[in-house]
C-alpha positions in Angstrom: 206.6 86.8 46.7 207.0 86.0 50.6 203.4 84.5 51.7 203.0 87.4 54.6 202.4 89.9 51.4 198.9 87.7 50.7 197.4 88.6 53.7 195.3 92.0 53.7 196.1 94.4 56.7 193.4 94.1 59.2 190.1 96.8 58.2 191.0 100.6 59.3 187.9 101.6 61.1 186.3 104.0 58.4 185.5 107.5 59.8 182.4 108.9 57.9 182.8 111.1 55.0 182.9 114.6 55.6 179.9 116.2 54.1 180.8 118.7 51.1 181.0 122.3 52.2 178.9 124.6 49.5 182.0 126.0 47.6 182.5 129.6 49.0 181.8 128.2 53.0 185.1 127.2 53.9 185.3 126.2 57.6 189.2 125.8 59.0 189.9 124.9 62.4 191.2 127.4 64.6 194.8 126.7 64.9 194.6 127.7 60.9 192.7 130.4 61.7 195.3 132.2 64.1 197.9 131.9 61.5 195.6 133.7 58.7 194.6 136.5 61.2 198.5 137.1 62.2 199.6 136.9 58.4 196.7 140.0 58.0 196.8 142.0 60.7 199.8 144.3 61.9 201.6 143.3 65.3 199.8 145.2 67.3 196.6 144.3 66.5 196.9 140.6 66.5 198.2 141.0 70.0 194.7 143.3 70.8 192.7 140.3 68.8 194.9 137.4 71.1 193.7 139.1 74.2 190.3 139.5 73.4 190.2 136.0 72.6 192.1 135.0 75.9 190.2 137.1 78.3 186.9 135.0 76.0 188.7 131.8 77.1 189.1 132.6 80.5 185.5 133.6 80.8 186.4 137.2 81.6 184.5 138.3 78.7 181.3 137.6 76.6 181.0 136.1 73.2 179.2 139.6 72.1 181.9 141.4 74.0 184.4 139.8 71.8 182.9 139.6 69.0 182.2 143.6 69.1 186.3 144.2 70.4 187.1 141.7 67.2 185.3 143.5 64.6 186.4 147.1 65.7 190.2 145.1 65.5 189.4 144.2 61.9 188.0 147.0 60.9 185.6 146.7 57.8 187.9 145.2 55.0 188.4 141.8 57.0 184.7 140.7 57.1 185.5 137.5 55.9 188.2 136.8 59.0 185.2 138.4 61.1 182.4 135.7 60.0 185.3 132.9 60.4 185.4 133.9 64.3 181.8 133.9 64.3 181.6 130.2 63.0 184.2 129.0 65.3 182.9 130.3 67.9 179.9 128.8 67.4 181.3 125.7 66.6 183.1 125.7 70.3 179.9 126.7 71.9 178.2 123.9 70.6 180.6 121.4 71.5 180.8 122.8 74.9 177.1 122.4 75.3 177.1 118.8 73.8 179.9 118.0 76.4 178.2 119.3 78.9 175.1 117.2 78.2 176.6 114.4 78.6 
């Protein structure tokens, strides 16, 4: 054994563990999200949802705005997809507002 195996790498700084989600919550980041909505919807209505959420970006158009395009997008058999958006929206407001507290 060469002696530079004995030493222990330095300490990794520990992030803290992620609290559980309750089983059926299952949050995903948006990047994840995109993919599952375009894997559901037809062409043409994932390029209607990308704009909505563009024009949202760009401030061109309100959260409830959105939200109401969104859910006319998805129609009623998606509401899962539907209270996804909702949550990450949410989540991006309230980073926004944390940033902007500082």
């Amino acid at each position: 054994a060469s002696p530079h195996a004995a030493t222990p790498p330095p300490p990794k700084p520990q992030a803290p563990p992620a609290p559980a989600p309750a089983a059926p919550e299952v949050t995903m980041d948006a990047a994840t999200y995109y993919q599952q909505v375009k894997r559901v919807l037809e062409p043409d209505q994932f390029r209607e949802f990308s704009a909505n959420i563009k024009k949202l970006n760009a401030g061109q158009q309100s959260v409830d705005e959105t939200l109401e395009k969104v859910r006319e997008i998805f129609g009623e058999h998606r509401p899962f997809l539907f209270a996804q958006l909702q949550k990450l929206i949410r989540q991006a407001e309230e980073e926004a507002s944390q940033q902007a507290a500082y």
